[in-house]
C-alpha positions as CSV (number, residue, x, y, z in Angstrom):
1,X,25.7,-10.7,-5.4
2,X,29.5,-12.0,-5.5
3,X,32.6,-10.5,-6.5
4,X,32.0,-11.6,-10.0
5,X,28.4,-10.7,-10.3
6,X,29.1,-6.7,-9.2
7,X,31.9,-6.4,-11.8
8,X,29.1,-7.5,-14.4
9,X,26.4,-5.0,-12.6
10,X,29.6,-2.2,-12.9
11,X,30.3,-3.0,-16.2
12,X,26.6,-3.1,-17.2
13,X,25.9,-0.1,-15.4
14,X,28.5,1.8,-17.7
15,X,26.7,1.3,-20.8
16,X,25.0,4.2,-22.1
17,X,21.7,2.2,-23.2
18,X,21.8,0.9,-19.6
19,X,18.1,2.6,-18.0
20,X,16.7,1.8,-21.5
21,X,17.5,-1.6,-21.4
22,X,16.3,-1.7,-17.5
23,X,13.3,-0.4,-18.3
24,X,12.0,-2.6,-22.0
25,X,12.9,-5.3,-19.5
26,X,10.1,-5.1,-17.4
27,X,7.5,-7.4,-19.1
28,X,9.4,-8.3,-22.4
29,X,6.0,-10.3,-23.1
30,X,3.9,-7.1,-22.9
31,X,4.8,-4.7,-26.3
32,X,5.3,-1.4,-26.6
33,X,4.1,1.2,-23.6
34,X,7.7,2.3,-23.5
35,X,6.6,5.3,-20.8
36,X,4.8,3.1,-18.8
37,X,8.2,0.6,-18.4
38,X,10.0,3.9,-18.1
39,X,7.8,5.6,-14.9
40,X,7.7,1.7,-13.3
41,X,11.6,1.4,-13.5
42,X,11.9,4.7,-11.5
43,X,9.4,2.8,-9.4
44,X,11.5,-0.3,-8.6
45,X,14.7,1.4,-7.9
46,X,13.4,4.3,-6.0
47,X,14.8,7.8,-4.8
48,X,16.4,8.4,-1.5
49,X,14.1,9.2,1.7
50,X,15.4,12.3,4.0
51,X,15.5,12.4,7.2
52,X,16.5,15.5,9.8
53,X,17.2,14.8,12.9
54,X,14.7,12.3,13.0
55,X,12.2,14.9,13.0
56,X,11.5,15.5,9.2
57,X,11.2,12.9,7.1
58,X,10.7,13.3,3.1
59,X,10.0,10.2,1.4
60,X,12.6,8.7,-1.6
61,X,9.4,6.6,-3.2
62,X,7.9,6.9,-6.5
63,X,4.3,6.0,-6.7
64,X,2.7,5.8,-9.9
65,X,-1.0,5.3,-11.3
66,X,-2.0,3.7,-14.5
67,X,-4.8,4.6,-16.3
68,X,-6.4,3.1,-19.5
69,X,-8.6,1.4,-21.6
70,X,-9.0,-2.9,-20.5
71,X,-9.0,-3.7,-24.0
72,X,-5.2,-3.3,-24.2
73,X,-3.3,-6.8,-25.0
74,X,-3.8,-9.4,-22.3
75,X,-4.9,-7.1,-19.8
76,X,-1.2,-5.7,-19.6
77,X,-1.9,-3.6,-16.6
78,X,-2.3,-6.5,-14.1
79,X,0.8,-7.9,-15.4
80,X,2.7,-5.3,-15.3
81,X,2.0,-4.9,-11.5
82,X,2.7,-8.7,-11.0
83,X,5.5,-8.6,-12.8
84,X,6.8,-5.9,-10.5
85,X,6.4,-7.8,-7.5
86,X,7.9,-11.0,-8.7
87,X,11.7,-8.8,-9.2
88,X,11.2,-7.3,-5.2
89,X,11.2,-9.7,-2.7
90,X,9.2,-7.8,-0.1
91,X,6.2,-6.7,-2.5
92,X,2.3,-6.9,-1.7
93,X,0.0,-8.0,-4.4
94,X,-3.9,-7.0,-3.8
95,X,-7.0,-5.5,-5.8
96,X,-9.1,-2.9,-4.7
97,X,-12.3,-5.0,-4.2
98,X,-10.4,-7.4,-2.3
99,X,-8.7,-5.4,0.4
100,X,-10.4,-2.6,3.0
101,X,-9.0,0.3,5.2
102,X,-8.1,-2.1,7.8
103,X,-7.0,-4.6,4.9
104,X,-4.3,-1.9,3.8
105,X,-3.1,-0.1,6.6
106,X,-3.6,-1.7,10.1
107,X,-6.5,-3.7,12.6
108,X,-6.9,-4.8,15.7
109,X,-8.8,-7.5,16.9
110,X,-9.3,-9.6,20.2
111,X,-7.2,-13.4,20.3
112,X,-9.8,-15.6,20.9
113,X,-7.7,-17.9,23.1
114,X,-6.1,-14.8,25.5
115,X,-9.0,-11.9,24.5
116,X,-6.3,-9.8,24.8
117,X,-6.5,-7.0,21.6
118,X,-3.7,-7.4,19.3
119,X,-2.0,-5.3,16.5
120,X,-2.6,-6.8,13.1
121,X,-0.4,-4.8,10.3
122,X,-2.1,-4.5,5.9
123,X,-0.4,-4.8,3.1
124,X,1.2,-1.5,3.1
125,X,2.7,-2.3,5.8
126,X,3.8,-5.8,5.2
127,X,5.4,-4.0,2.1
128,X,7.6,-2.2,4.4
129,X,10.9,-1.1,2.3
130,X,9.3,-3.1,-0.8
131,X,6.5,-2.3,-3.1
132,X,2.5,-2.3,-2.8
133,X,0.6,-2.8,-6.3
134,X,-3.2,-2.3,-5.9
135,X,-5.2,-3.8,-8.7
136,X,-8.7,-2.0,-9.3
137,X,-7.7,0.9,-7.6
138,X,-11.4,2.3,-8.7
139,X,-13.3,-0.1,-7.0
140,X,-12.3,0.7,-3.7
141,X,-14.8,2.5,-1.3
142,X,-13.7,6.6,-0.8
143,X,-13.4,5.8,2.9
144,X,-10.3,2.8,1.9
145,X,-8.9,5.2,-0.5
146,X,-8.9,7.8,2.1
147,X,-7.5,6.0,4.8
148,X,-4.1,5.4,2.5
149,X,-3.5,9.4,2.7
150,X,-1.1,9.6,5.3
151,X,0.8,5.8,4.1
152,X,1.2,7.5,0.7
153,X,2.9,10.5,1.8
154,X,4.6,10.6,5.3
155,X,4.7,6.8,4.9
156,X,3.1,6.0,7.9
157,X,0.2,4.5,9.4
158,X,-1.4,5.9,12.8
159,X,-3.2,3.9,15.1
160,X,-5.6,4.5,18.0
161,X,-7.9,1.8,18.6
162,X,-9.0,-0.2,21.9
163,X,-6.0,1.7,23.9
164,X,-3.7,0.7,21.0
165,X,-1.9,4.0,20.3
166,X,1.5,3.9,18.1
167,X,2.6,4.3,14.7
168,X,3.7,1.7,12.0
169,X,6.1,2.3,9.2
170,X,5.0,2.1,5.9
171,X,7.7,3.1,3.6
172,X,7.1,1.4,0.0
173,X,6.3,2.6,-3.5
174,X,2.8,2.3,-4.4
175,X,2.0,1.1,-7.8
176,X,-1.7,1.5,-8.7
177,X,-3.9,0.2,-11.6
178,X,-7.3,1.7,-12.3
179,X,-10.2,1.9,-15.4
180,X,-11.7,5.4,-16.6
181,X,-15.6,6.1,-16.2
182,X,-17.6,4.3,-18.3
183,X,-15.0,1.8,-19.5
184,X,-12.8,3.6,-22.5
185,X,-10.9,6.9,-21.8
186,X,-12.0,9.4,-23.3
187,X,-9.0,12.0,-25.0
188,X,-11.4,15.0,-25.1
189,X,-11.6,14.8,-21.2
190,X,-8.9,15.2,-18.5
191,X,-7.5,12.7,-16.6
192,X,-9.2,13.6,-13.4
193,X,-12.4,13.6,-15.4
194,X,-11.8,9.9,-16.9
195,X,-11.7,8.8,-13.3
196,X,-13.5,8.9,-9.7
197,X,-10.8,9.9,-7.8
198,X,-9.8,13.3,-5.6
199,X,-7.5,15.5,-6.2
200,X,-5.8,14.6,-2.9
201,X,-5.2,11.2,-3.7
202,X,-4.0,12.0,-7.7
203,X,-1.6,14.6,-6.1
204,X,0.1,11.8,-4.4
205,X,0.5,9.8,-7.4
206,X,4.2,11.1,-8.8
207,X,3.8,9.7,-12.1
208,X,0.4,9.1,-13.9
209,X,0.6,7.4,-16.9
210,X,-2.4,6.3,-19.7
211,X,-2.6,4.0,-21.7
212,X,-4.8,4.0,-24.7
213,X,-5.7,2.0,-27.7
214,X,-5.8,3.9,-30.1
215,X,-5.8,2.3,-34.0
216,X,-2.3,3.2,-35.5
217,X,-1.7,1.3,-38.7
218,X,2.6,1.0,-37.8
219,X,1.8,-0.2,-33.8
220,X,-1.2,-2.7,-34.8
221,X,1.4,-4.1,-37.3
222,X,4.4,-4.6,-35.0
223,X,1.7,-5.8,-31.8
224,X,0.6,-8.3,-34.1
225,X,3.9,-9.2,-35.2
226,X,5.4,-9.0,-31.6
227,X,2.2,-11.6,-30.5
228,X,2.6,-14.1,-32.8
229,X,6.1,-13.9,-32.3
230,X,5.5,-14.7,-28.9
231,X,3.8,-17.5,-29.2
232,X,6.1,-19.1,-31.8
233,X,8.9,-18.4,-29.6
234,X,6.6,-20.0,-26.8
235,X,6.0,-23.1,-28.8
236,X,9.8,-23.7,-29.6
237,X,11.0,-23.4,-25.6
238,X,7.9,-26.4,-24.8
239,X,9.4,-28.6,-27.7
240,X,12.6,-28.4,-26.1
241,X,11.5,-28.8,-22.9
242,X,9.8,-32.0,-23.9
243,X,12.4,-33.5,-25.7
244,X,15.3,-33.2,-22.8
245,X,16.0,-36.0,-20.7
246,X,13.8,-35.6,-17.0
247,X,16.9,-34.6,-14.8
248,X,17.7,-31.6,-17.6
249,X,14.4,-30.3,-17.7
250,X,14.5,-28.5,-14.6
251,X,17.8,-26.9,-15.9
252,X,16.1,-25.8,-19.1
253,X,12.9,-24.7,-17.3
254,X,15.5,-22.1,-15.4
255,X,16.9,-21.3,-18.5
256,X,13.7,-20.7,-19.8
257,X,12.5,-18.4,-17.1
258,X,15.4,-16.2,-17.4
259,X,15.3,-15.8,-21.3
260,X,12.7,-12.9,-22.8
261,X,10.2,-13.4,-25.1
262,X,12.0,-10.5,-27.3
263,X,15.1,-12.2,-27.2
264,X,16.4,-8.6,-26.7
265,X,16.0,-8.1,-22.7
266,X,18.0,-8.5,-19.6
267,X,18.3,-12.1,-18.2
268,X,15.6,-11.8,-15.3
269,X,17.6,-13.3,-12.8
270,X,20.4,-10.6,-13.3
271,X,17.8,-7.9,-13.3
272,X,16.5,-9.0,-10.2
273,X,19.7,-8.9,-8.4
274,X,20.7,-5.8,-10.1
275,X,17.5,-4.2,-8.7
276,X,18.7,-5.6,-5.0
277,X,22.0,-4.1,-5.3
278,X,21.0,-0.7,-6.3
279,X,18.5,-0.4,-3.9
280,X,20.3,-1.5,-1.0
281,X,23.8,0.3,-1.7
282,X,23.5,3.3,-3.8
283,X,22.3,6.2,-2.5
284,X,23.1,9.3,-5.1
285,X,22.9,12.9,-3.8
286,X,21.9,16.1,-5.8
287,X,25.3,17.8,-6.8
288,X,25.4,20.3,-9.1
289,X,22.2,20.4,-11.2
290,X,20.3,22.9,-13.2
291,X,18.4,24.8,-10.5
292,X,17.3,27.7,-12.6
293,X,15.7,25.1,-15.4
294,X,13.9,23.4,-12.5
295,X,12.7,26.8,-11.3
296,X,11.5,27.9,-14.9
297,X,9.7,24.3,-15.1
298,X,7.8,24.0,-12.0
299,X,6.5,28.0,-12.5
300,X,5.8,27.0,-16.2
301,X,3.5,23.9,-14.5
302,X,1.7,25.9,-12.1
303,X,1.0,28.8,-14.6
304,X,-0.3,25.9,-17.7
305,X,-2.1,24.0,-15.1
306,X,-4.1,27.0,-13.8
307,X,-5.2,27.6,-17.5
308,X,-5.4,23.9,-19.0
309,X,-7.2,22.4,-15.4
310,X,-6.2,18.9,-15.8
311,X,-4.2,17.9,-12.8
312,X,-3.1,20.3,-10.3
313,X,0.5,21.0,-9.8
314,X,2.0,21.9,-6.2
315,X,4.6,21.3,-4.5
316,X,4.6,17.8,-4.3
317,X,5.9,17.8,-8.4
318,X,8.9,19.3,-7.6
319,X,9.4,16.7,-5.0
320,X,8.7,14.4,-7.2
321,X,11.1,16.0,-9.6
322,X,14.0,15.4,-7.3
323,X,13.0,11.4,-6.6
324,X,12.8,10.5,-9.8
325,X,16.3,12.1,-10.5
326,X,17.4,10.1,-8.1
327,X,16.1,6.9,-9.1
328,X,17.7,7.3,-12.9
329,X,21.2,7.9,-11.2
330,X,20.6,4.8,-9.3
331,X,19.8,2.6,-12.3
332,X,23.4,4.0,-13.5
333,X,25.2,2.9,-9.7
334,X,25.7,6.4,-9.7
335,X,26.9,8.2,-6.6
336,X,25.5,12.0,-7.6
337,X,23.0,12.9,-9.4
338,X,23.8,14.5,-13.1
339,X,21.9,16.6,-15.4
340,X,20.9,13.8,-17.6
341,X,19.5,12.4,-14.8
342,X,17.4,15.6,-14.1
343,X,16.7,15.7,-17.9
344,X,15.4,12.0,-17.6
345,X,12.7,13.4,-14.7
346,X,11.9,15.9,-16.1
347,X,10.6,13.8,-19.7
348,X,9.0,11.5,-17.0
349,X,7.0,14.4,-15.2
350,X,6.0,16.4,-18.6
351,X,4.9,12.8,-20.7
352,X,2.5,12.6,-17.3
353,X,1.7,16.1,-17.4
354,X,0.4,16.8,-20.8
355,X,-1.0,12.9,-21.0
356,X,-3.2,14.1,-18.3
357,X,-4.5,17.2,-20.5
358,X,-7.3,17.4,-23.1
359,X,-6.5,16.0,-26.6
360,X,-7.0,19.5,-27.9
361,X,-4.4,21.4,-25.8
362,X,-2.0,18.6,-25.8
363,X,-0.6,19.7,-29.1
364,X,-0.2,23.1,-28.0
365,X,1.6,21.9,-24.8
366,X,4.0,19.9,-26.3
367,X,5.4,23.3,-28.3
368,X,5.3,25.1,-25.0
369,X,7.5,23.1,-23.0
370,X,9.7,21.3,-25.8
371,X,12.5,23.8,-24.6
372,X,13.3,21.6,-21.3
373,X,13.4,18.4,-23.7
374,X,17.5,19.0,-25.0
375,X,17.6,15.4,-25.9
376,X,18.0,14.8,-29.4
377,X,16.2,11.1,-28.3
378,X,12.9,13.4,-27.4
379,X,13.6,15.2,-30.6
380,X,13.5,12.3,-32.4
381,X,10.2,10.7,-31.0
382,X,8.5,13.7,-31.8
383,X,9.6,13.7,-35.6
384,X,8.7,9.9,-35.7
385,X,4.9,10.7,-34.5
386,X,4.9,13.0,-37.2
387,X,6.0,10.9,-39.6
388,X,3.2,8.1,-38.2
389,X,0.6,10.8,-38.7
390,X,1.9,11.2,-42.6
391,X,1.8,7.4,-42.7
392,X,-2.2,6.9,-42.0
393,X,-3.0,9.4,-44.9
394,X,-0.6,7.9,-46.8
395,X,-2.0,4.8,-45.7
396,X,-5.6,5.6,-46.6
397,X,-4.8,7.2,-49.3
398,X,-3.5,4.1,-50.7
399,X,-6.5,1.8,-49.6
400,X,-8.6,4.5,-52.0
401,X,-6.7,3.3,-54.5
402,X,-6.1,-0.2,-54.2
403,X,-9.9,-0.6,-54.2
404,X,-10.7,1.3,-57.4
405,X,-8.2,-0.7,-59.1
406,X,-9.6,-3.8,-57.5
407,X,-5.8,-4.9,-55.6
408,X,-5.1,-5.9,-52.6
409,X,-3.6,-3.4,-50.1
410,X,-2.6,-5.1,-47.4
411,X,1.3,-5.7,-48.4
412,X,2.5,-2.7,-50.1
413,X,5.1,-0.6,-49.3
414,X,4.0,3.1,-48.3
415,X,5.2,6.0,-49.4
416,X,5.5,9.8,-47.6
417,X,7.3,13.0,-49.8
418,X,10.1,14.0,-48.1
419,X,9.2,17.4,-48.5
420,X,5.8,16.7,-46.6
421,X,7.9,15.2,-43.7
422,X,10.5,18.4,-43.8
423,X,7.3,20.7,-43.3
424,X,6.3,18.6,-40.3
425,X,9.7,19.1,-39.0
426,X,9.3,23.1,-39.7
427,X,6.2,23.1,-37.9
428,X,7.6,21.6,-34.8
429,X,10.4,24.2,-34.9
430,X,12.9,21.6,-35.3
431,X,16.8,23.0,-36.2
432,X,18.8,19.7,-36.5
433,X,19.8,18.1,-38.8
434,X,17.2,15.5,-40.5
435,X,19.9,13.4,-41.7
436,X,20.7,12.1,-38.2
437,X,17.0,11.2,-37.7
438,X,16.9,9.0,-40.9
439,X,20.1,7.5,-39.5
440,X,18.6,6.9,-36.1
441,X,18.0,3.4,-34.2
442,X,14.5,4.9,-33.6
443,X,13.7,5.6,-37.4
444,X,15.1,2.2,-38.8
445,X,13.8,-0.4,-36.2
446,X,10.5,1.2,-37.1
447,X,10.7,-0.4,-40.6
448,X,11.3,3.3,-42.3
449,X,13.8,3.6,-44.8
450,X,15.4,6.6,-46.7
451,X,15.3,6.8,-50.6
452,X,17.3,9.9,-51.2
453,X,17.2,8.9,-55.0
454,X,13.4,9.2,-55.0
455,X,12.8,12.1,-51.8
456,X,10.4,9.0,-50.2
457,X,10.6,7.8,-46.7
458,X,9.5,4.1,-47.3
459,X,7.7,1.9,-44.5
460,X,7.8,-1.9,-45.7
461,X,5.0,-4.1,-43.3
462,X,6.8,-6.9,-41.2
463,X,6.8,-10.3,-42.3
């Protein structure tokens, strides 16, 4: 970066919207999936790794697993893991079937011309201080997957073969994709029992993250919306591109590159060097945080997943906990960590959590541990899936209707009782005031409006 590039990475960095803007940046193309962006930003920019005296070392990367159904749009987990690699320039692509033990972490083999044995380092440790995102993270053999252990958490790779002895460095975030047993995740299951993998391995993971396709008549109308969007948008950029003179079209082509499909998004070239710069010159440190809350949380953890199974919590959490902290203050240039930042971690850590829990207990969960959410934006996501929940019936409801009458449904404007939505609200325990919801970025880019004449929350279809 030059001079005038880090007073526009400073001034950026001040905005309040800044980590949100970072993180529906990743992938403009791919809609939606807002926690998966979120937990992959943390990702990119990292914690920081201690290191005592040389003789402890803790490590400052977040790994991260994603889970779900292939069915989602265009297959979004394998472009969300290239698309991470293209902003780091020392990232390893590779797929689970495709690379081995010896593939990832390290070989050696004899030089044909000197038949002397020689050290040949994997991917993880090509991805040194980058990022490793392994595609099909299923398909590889327990043995492979085992052999990744000790690179996942000391970051590290020992080696002992054919009077080789030393130890490589390994230090990267590992970003993993994988698909559930049988090919569709099943909600009524855990997320250890949707997939073949041990609890060792899952522990290491600090953020697990699902993704789902689940019919929801608002999301299916913005995804399609969003998609053909896309490829209008698309269309536009190649008639410009054909109608510019040859020497301009590289130019445009550059332009093009670094313009989302959204419109709404980071330029990619600036996000890729804002990504640099944090990571190679901020380093925040834990100042004066909440220490009790983190306490209360982590026993909270231990004691729900004892009872709820799911995934087990240890020690490792509250690790995690503290890394991901540290990678919010960096996507602010920060120099300590705050508690917003620690608030930020801890939405990351519970999202993954109680995702990772039955569909049954889930509910039950989300009451539980809605104390150590103070954010009125949390608030406010979880009175806009209630109000999604009133939309179906309403929804249905109306289909009933339009087809005893013979009239089309498709187009018309839905309808919930404000009073319906207020006793959702009561039965979330939610004291705020309602009028700063229905005020709320959240509530109107949704397509919801307020008809205080009437007591209906309206929701008009896109387009």
């Amino acid at each position: 970066m030059d001079s005038e590039e880090k007073r526009h990475a400073l001034r950026f960095a001040r905005d309040p919207k800044a980590v949100n803007k970072i993180a529906m940046s990743l992938a403009p193309s791919i809609h939606g999936h807002k926690h998966v962006k979120s937990a992959l930003a943390l990702a990119l920019f990292g914690g920081c790794s201690k290191n005592v005296d040389g003789k402890h070392r803790i490590r400052g990367d977040v790994n991260v697993m994603l889970l779900g159904d292939p069915g989602l749009m265009l297959d979004c987990r394998s472009q969300l893991l290239k698309y991470c690699c293209s902003l780091i320039s020392r990232a390893i692509y590779t797929t689970g079937k495709g690379a081995s033990a010896v593939g990832l972490t390290a070989g050696v083999h004899k030089d044909p011309i000197t038949r002397e044995w020689t050290l040949e380092g994997g991917a993880l440790v090509l991805a040194d201080n980058g990022l490793c995102c392994i595609d099909e993270f299923d398909k590889m053999n327990e043995q492979d997957r085992t052999s990744i252990h000790e690179a996942m958490e000391q970051q590290s790779i020992s080696v002992s073969k054919a009077g080789i002895v030393t130890s490589l460095h390994a230090r990267c975030s590992v970003v993993a994709a994988a698909n559930p047993i049988g090919g569709q995740y099943d909600s009524g299951a855990t997320f250890a029992d949707n997939v073949e993998l041990t609890d060792p391995i899952l522990q290491r993971f600090d953020v697990l993250c699902v993704l789902q396709d689940i019919v929801d008549p608002l999301m299916d109308e913005q995804l399609a919306s969003h998609v053909i969007g896309s490829h209008r948008h698309a269309e536009c950029l190649l008639d410009k591109i054909n109608s510019v003179s040859l020497q301009n079209q590289m130019r445009l082509e550059k332009s093009v590159l670094q313009t989302s499909v959204a419109g709404q998004s980071l330029a990619q070239d600036f996000l890729r060097k804002y990504l640099t710069h944090a990571r190679g010159s901020c380093e925040p440190r834990l100042h004066s945080i909440d220490q009790d809350k983190i306490s209360h949380l982590y026993a909270d953890l231990r004691r729900e997943s004892a009872t709820c199974g799911g995934v087990p919590i240890a020690v490792r959490h509250l690790e995690s906990l503290m890394r991901m902290a540290e990678a919010h203050a960096k996507m602010s240039l920060r120099e300590h960590v705050r508690d917003d930042d620690v608030d930020a971690a801890i939405s990351v850590l519970l999202t993954s959590f109680i995702n990772a829990q039955k569909f049954s207990v889930r509910k039950s969960l989300e009451r539980g541990f809605r104390k150590y959410l103070t954010r009125a934006g949390d608030l406010f996501h979880l009175l806009l899936h209630a109000l999604r929940s009133l939309l179906r019936e309403a929804q249905t409801y109306a289909a009933l209707k339009a087809q005893q009458r013979g009239t089309p449904s498709s187009r018309m404007v839905l309808k919930v009782l404000i009073e319906d939505f207020e006793a959702k609200a009561r039965e979330l325990n939610y004291a705020g005031n309602l009028d700063e919801f229905y005020g709320s970025d959240i509530f109107i880019e949704q397509g919801f409006r307020f008809d205080e004449e009437h007591l209906y929350i309206l929701w008009f279809p896109s387009g």
